[in-house]
N, CA, C and O atoms as CSV, one atom per row, in Angstrom:
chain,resi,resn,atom,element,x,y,z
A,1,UNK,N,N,0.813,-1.192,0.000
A,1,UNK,CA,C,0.000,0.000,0.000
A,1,UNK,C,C,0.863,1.266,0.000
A,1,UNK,O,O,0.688,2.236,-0.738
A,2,UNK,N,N,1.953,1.106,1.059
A,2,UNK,CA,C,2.670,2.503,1.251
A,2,UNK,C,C,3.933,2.397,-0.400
A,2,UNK,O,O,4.573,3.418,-0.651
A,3,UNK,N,N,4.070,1.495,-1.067
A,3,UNK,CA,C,5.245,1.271,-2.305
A,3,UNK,C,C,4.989,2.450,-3.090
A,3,UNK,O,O,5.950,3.050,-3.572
A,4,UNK,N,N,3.505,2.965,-3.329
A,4,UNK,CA,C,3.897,4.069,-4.461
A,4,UNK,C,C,4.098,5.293,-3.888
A,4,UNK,O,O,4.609,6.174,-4.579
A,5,UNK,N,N,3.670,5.604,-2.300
A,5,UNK,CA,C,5.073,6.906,-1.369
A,5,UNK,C,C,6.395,6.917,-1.525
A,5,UNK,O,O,7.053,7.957,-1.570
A,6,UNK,N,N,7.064,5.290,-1.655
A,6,UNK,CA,C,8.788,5.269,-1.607
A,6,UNK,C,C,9.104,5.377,-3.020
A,6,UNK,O,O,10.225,5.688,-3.423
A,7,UNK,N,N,8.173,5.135,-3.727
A,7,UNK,CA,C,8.761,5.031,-5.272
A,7,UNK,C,C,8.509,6.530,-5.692
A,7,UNK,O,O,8.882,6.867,-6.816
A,8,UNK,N,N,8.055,7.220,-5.076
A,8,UNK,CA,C,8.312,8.605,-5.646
A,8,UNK,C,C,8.777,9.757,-4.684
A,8,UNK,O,O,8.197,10.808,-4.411
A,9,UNK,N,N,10.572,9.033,-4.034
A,9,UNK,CA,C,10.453,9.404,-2.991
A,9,UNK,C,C,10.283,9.542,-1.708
A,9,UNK,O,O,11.322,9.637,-1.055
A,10,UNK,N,N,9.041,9.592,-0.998
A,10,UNK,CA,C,8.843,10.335,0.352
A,10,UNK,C,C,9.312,8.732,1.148
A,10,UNK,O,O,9.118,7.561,0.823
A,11,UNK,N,N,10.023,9.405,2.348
A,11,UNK,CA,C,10.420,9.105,3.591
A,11,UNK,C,C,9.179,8.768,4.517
A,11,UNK,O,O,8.648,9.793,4.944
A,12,UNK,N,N,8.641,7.706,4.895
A,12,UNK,CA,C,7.608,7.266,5.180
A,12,UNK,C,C,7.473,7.350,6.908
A,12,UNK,O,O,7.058,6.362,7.516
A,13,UNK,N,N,7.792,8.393,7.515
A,13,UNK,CA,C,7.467,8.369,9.107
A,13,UNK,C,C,6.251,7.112,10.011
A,13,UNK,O,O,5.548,6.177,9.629
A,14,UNK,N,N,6.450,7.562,10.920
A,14,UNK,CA,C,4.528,6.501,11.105
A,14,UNK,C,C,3.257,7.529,11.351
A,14,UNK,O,O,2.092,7.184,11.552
A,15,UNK,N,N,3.749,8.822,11.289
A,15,UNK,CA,C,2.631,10.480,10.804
A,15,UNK,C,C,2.641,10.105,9.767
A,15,UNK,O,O,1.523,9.644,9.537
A,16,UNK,N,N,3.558,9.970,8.550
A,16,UNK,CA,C,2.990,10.370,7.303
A,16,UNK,C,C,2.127,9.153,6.843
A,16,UNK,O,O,1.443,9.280,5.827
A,17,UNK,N,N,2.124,7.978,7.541
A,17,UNK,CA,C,2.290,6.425,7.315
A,17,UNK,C,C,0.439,6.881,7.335
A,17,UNK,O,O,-0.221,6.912,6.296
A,18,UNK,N,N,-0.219,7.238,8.890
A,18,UNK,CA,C,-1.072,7.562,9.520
A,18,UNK,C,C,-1.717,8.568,7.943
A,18,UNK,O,O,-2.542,8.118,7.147
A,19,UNK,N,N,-1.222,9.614,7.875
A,19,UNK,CA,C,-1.698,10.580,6.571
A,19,UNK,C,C,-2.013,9.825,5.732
A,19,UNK,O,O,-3.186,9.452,5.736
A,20,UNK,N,N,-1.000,9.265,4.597
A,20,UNK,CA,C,-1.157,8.363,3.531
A,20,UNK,C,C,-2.759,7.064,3.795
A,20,UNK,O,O,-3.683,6.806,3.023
A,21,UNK,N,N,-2.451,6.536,5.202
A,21,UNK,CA,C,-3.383,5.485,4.890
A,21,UNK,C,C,-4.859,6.148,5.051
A,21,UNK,O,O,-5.845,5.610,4.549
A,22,UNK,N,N,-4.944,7.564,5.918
A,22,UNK,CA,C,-6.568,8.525,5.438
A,22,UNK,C,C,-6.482,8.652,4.456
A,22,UNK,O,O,-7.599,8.473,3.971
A,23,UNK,N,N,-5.525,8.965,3.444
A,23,UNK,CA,C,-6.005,9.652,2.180
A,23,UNK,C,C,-6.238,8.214,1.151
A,23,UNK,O,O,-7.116,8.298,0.292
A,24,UNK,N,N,-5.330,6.741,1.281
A,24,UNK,CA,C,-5.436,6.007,-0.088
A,24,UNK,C,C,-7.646,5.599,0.004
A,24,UNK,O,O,-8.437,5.510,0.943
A,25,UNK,N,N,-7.726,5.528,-0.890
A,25,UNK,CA,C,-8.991,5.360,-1.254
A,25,UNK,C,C,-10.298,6.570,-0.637
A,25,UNK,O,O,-11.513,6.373,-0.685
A,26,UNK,N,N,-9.863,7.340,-0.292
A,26,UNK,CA,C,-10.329,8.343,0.132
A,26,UNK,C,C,-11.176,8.885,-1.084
A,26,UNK,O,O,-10.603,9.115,-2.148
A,27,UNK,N,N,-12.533,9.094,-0.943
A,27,UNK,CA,C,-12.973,10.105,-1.965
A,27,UNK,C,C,-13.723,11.287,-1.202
A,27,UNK,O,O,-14.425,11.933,-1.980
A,28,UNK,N,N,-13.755,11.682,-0.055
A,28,UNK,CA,C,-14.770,12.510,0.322
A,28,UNK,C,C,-13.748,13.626,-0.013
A,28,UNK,O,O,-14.410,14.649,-0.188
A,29,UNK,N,N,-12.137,13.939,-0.216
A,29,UNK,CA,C,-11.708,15.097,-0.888
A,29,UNK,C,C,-11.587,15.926,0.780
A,29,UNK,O,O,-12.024,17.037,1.081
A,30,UNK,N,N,-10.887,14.993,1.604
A,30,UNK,CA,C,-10.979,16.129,2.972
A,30,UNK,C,C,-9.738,17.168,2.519
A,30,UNK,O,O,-9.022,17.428,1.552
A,31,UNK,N,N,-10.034,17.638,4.125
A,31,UNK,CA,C,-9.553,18.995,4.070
A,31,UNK,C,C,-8.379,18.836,5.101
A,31,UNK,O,O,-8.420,17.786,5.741
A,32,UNK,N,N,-7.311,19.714,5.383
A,32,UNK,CA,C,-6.379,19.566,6.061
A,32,UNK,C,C,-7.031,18.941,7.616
A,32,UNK,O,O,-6.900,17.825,8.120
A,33,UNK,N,N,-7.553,19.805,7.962
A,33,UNK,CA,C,-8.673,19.787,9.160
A,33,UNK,C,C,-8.624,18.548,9.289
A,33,UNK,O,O,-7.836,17.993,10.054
A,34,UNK,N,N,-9.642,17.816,8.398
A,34,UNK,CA,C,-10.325,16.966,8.273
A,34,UNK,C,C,-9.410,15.523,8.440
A,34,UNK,O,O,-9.953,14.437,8.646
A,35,UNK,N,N,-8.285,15.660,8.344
A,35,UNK,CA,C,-7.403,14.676,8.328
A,35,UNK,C,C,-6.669,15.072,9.619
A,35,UNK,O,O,-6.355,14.062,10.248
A,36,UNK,N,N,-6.344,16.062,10.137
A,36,UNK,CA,C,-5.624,16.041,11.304
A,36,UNK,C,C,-6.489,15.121,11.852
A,36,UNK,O,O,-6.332,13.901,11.892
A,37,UNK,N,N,-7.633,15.928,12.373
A,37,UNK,CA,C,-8.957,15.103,13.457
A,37,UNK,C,C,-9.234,13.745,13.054
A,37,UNK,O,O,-9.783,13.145,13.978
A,38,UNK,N,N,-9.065,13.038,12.038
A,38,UNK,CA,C,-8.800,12.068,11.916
A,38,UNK,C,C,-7.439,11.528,12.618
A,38,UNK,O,O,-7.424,11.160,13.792
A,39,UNK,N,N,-6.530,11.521,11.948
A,39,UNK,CA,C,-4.967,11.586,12.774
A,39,UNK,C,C,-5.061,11.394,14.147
A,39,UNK,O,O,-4.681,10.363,14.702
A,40,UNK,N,N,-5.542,12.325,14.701
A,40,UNK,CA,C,-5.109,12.633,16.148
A,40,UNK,C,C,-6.144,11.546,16.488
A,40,UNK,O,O,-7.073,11.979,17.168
A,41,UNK,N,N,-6.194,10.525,16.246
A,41,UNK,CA,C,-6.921,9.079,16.922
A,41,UNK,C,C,-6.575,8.440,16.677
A,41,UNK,O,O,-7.179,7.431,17.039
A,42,UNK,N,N,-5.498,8.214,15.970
A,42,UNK,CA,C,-4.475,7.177,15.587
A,42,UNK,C,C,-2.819,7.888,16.278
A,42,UNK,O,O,-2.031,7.062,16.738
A,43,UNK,N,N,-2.594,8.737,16.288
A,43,UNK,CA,C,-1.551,9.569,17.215
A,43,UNK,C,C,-1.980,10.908,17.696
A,43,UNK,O,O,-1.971,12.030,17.189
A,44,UNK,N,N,-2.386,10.390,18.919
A,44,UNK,CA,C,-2.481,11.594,20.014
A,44,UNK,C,C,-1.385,12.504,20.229
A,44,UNK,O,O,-0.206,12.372,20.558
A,45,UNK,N,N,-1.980,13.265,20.001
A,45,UNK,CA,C,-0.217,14.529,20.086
A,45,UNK,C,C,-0.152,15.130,18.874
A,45,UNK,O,O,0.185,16.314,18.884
A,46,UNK,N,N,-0.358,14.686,17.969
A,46,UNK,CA,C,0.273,15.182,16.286
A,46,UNK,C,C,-0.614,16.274,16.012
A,46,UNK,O,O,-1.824,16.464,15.890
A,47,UNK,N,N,0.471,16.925,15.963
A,47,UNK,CA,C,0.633,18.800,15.235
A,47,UNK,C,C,0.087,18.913,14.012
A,47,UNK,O,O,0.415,18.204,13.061
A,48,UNK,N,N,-1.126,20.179,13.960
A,48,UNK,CA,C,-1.545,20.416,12.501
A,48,UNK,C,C,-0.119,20.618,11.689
A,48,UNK,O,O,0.045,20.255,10.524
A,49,UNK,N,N,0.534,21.038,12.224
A,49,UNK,CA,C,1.951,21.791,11.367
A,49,UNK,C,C,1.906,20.341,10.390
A,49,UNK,O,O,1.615,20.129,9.213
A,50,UNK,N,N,2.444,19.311,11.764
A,50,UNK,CA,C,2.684,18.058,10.736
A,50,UNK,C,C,1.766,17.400,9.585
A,50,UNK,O,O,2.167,16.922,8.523
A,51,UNK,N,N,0.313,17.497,10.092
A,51,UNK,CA,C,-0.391,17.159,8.800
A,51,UNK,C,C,-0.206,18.218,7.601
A,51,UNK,O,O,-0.176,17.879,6.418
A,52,UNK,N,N,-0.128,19.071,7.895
A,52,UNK,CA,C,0.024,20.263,6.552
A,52,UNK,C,C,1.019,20.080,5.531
A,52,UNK,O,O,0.964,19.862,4.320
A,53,UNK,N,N,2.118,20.261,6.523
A,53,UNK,CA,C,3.753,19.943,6.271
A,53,UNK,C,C,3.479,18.631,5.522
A,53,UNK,O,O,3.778,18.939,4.368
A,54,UNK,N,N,3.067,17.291,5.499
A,54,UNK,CA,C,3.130,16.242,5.284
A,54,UNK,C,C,2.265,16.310,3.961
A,54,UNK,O,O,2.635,15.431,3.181
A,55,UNK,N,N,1.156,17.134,3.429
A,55,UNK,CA,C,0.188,17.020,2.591
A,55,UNK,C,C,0.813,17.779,1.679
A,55,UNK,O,O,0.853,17.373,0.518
A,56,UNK,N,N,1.391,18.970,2.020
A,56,UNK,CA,C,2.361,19.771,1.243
A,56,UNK,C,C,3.441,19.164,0.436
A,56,UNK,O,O,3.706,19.554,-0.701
A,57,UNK,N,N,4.357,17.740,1.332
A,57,UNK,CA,C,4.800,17.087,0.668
A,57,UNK,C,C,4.313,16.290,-0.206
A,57,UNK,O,O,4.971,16.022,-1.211
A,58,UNK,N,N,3.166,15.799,-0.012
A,58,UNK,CA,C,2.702,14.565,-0.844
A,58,UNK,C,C,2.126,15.418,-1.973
A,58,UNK,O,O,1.980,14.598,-2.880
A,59,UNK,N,N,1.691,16.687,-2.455
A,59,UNK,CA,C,1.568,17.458,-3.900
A,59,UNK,C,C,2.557,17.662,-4.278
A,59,UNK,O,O,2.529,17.663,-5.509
A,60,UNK,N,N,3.918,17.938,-3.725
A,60,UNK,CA,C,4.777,18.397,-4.688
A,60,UNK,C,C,5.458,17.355,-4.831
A,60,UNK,O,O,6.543,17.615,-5.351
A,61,UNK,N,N,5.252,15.850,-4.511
A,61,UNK,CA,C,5.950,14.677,-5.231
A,61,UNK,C,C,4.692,14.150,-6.101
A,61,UNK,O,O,4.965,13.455,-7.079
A,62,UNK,N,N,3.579,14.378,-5.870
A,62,UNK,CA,C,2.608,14.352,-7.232
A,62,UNK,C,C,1.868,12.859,-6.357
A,62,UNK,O,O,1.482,11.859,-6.961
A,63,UNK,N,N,1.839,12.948,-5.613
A,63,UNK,CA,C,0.866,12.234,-4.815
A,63,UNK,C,C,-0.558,12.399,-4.587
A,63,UNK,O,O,-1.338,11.452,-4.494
A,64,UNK,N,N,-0.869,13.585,-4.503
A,64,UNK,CA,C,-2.369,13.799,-3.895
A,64,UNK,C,C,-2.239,15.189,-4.963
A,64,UNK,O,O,-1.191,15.699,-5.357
A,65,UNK,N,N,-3.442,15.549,-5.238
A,65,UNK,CA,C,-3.822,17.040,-6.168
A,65,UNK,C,C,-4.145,17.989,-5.184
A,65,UNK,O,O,-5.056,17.528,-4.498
A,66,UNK,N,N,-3.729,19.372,-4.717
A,66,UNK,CA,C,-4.741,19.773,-4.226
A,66,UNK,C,C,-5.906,20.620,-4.581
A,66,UNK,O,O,-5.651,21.413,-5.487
A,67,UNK,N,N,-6.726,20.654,-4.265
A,67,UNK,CA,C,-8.122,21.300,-4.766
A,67,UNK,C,C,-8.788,23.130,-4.501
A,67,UNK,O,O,-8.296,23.668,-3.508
A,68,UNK,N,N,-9.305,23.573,-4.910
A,68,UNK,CA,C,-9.276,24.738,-4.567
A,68,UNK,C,C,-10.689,25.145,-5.063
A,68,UNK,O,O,-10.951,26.135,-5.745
A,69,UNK,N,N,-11.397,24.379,-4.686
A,69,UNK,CA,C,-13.155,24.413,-4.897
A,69,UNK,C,C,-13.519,24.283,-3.977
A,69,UNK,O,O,-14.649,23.800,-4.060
A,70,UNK,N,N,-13.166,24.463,-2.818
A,70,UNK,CA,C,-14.361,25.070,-1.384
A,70,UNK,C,C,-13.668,26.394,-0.665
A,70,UNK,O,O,-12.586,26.507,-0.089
A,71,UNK,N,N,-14.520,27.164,-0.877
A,71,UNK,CA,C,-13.910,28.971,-0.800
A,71,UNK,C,C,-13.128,29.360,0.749
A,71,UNK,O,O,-12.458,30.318,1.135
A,72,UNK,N,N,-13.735,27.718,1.560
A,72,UNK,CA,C,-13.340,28.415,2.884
A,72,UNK,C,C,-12.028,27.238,3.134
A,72,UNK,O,O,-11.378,27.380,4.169
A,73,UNK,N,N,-11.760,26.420,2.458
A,73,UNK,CA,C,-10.737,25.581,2.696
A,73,UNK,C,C,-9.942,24.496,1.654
A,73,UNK,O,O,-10.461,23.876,0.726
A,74,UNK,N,N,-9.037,24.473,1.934
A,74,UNK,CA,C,-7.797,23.497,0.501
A,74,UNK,C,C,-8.682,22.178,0.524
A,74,UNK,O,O,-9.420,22.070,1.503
A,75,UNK,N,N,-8.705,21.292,-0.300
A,75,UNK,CA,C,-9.430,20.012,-0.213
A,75,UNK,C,C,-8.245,19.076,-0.734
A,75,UNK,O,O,-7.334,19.612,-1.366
A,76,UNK,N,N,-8.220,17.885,-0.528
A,76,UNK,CA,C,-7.153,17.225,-1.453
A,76,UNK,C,C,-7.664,15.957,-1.849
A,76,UNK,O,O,-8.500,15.336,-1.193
A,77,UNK,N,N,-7.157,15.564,-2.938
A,77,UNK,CA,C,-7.976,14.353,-3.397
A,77,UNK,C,C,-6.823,13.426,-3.631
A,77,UNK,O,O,-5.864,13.949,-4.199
A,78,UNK,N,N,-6.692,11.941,-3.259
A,78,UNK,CA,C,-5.497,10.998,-3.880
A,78,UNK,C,C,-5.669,10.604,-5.215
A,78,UNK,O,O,-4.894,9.798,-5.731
A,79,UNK,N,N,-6.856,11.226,-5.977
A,79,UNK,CA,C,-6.897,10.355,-7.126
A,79,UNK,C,C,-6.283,11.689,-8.237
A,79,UNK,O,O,-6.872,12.749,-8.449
A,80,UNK,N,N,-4.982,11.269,-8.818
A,80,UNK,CA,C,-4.291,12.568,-9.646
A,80,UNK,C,C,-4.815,12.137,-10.765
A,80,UNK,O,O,-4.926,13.210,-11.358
A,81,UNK,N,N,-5.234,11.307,-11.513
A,81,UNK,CA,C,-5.871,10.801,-12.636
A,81,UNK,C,C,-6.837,12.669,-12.971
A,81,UNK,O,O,-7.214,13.516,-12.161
A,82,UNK,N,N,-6.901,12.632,-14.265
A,82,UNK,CA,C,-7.396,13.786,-14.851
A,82,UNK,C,C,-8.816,13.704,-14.721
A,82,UNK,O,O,-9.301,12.718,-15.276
A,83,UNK,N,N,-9.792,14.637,-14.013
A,83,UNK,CA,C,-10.808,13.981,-13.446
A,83,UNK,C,C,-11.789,15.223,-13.283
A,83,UNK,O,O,-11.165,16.278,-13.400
A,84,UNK,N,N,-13.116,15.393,-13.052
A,84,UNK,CA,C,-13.985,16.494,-12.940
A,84,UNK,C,C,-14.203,16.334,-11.770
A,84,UNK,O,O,-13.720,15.466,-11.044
A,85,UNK,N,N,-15.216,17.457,-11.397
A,85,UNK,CA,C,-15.744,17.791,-9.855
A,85,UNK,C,C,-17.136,17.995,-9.605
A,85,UNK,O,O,-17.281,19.195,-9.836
A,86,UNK,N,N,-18.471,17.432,-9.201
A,86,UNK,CA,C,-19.394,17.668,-8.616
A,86,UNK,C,C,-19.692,18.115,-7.586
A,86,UNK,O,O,-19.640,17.286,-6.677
A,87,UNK,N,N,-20.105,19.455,-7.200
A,87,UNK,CA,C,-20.083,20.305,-5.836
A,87,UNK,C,C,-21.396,20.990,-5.425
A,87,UNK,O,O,-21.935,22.058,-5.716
A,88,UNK,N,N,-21.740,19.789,-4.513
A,88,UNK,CA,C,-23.003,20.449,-3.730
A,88,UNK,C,C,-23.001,21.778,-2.740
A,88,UNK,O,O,-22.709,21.773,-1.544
A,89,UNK,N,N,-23.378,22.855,-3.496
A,89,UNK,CA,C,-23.581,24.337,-2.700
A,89,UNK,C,C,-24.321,24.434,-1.314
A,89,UNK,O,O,-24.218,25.404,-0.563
A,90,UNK,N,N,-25.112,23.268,-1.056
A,90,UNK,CA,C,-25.472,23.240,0.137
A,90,UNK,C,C,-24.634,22.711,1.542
A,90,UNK,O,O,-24.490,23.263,2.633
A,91,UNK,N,N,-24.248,21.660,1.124
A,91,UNK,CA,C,-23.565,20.506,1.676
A,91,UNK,C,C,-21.555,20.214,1.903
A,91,UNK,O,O,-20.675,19.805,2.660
A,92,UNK,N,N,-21.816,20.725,0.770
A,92,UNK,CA,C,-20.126,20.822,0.086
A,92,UNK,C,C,-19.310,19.273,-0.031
A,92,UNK,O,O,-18.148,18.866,-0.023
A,93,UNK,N,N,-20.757,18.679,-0.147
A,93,UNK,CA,C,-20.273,17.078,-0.919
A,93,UNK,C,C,-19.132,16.962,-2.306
A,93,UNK,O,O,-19.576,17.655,-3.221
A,94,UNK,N,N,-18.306,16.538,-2.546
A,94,UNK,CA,C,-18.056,16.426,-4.005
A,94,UNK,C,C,-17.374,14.985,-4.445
A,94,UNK,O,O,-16.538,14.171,-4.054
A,95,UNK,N,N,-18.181,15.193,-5.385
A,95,UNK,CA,C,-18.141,13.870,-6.743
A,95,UNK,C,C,-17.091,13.760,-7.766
A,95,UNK,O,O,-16.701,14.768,-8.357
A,96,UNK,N,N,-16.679,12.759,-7.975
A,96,UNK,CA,C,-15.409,12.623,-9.310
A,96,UNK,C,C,-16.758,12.194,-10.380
A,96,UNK,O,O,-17.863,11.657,-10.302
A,97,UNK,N,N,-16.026,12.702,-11.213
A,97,UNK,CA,C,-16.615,12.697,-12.182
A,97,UNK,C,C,-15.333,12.273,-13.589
A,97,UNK,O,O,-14.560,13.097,-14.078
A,98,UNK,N,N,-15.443,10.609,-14.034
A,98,UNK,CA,C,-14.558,10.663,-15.049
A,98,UNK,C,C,-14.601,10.827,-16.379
A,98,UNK,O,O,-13.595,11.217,-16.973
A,99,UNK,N,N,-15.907,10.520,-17.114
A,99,UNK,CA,C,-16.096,10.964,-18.540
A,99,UNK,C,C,-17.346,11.545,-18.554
A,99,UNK,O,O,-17.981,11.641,-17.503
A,100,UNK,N,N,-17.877,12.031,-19.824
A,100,UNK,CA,C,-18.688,12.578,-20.481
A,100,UNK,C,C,-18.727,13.923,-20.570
A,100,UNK,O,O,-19.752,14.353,-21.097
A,101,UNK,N,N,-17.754,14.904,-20.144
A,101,UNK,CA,C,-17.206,15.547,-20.257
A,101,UNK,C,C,-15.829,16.667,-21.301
A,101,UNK,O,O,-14.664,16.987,-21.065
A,102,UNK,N,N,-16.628,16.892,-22.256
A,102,UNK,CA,C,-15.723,17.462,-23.509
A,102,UNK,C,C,-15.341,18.804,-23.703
A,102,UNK,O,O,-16.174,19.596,-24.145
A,103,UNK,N,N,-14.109,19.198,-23.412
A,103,UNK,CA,C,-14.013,21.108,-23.537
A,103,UNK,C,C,-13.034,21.381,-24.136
A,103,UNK,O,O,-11.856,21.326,-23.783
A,104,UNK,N,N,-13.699,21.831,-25.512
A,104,UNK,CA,C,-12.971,22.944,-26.442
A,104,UNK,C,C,-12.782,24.494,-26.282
A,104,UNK,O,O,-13.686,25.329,-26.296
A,105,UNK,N,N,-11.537,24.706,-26.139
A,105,UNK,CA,C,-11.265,26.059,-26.527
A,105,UNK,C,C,-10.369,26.328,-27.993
A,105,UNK,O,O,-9.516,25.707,-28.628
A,106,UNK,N,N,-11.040,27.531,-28.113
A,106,UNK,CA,C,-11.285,28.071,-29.684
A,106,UNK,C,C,-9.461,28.274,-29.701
A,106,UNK,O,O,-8.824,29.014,-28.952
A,107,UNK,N,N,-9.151,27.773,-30.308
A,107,UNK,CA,C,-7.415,28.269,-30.704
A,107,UNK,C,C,-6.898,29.143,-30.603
A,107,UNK,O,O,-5.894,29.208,-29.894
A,108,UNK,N,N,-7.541,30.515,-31.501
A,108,UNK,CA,C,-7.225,31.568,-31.161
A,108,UNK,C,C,-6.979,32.363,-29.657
A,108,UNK,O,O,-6.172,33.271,-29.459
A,109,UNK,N,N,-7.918,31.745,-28.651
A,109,UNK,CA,C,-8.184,32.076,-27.367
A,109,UNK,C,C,-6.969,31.144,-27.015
A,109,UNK,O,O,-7.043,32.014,-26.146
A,110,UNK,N,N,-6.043,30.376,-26.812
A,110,UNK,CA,C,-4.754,29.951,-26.517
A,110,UNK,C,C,-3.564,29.856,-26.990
A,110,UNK,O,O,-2.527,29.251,-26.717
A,111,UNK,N,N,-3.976,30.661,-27.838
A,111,UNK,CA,C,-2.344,30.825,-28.864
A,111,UNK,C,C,-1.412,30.914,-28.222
A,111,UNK,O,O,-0.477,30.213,-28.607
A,112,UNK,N,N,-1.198,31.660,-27.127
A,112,UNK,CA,C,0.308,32.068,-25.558
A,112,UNK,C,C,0.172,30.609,-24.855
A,112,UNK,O,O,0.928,30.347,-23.919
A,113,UNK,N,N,-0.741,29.701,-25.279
A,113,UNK,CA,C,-0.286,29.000,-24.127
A,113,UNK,C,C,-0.286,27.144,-24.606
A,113,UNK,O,O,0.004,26.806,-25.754
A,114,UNK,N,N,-0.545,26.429,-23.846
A,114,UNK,CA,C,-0.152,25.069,-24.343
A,114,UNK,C,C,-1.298,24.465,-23.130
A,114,UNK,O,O,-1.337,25.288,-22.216
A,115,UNK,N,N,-2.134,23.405,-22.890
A,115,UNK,CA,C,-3.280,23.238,-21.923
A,115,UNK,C,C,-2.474,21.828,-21.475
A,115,UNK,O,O,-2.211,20.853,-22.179
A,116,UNK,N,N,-2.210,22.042,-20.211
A,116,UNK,CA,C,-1.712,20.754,-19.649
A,116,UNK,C,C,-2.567,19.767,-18.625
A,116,UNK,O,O,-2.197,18.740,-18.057
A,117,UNK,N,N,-3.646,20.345,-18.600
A,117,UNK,CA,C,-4.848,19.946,-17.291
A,117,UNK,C,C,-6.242,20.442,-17.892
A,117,UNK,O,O,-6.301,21.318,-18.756
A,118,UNK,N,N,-7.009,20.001,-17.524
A,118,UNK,CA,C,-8.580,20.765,-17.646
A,118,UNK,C,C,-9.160,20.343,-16.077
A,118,UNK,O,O,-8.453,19.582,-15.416
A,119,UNK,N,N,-9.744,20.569,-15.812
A,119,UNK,CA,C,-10.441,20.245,-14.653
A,119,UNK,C,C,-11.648,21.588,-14.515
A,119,UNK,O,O,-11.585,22.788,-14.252
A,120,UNK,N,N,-12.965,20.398,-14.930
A,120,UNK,CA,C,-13.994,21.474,-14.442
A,120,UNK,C,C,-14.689,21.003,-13.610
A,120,UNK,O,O,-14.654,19.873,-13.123
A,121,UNK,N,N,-15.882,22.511,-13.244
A,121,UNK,CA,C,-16.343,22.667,-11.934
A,121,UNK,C,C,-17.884,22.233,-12.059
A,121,UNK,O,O,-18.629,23.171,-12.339
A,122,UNK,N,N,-18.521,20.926,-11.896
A,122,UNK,CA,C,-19.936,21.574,-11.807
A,122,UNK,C,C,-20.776,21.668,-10.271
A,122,UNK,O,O,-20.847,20.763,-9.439
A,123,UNK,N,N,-21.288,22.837,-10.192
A,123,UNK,CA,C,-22.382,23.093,-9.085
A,123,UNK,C,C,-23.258,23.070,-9.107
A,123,UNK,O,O,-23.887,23.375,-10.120
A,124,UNK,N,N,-24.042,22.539,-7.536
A,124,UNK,CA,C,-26.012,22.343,-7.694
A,124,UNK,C,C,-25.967,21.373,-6.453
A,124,UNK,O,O,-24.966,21.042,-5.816
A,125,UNK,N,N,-26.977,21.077,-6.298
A,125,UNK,CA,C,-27.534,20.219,-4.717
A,125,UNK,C,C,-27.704,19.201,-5.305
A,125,UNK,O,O,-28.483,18.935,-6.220
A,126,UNK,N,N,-26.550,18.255,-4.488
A,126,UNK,CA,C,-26.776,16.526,-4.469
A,126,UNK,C,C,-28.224,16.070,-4.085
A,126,UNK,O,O,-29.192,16.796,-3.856
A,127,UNK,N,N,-28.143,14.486,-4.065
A,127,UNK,CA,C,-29.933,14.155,-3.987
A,127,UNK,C,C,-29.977,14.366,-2.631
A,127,UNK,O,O,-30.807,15.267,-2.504
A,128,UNK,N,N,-29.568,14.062,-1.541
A,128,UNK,CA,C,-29.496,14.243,-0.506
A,128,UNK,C,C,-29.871,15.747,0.262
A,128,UNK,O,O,-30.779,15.720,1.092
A,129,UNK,N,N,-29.426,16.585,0.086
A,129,UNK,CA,C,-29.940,18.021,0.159
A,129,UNK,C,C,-31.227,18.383,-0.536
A,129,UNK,O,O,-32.041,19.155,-0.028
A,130,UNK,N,N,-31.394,17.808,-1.707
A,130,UNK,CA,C,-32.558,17.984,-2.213
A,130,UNK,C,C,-33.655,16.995,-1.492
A,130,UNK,O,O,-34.784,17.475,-1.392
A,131,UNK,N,N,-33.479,15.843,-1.045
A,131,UNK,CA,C,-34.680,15.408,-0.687
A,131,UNK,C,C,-34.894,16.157,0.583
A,131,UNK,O,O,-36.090,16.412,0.725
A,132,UNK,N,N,-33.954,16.714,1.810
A,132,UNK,CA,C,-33.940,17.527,2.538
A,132,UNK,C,C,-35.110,18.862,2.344
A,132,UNK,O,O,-36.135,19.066,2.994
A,133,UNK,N,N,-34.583,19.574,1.314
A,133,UNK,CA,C,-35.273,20.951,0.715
A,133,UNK,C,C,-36.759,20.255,0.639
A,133,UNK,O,O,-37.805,20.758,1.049
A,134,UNK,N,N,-36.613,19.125,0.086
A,134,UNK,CA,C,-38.477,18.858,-0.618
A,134,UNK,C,C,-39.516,18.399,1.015
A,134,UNK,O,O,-40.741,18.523,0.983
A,135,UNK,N,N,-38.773,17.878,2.345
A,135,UNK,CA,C,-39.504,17.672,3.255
A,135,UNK,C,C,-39.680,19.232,4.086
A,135,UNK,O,O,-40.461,19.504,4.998
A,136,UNK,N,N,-38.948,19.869,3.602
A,136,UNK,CA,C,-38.940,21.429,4.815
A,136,UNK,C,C,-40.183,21.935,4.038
A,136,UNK,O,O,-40.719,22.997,4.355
């Protein structure tokens, strides 16, 4: 489980060990937060510094993506695969989304540049919030 941390790299502590095993199969896309408070029940004591510090490492060895679709906090996802986003405005659920998804830009509109990523955004209330809204 931990082989594709050493193969690109990272020095595997038993914090980062603790980090890595919240995030592999992870889809809820937590948040720094969200993984300390996790953490700190598997090691009592451990410093936000260290979860940060540790998540910080795992993007810039290309481990985890981080996200920047919830206005009040970083999100990170383990899945780097090229991938879309479903984002409930109520809830702040979000969904991977892997195909059906097609985006052209007009040439002229990128002539300065070269597109190495796409990643889009869609928003609206999951079913869950909505069946919520329909009993109030």
């Amino acid at each position: 489980m931990f082989k594709q941390f050493r193969d690109i790299g990272i020095k595997l502590t038993p914090q980062r060990m603790v980090i890595a095993n919240l995030l592999t199969n992870n889809s809820t896309h937590p948040s720094a937060e969200d993984i300390y408070h996790a953490a700190l029940e598997q090691i009592p004591g451990m410093s936000f510094a260290t979860v940060y510090n540790t998540l910080e490492i795992f993007k810039e060895k290309g481990a985890i993506r981080e996200l920047n679709i919830d206005p009040e906090r970083k999100r990170y996802d383990p899945d780097t695969s090229n991938h879309h986003h479903l984002i409930c405005v109520k809830c702040g659920k979000i969904i991977d989304v892997f195909d059906g998804v097609d985006v052209n830009v007009v040439n002229d509109t990128i002539s300065e540049f070269k597109i190495a990523e796409v990643h889009v955004e869609f928003y609206g209330v999951c079913n869950s919030c909505e069946k919520k809204n329909n009993k109030e």
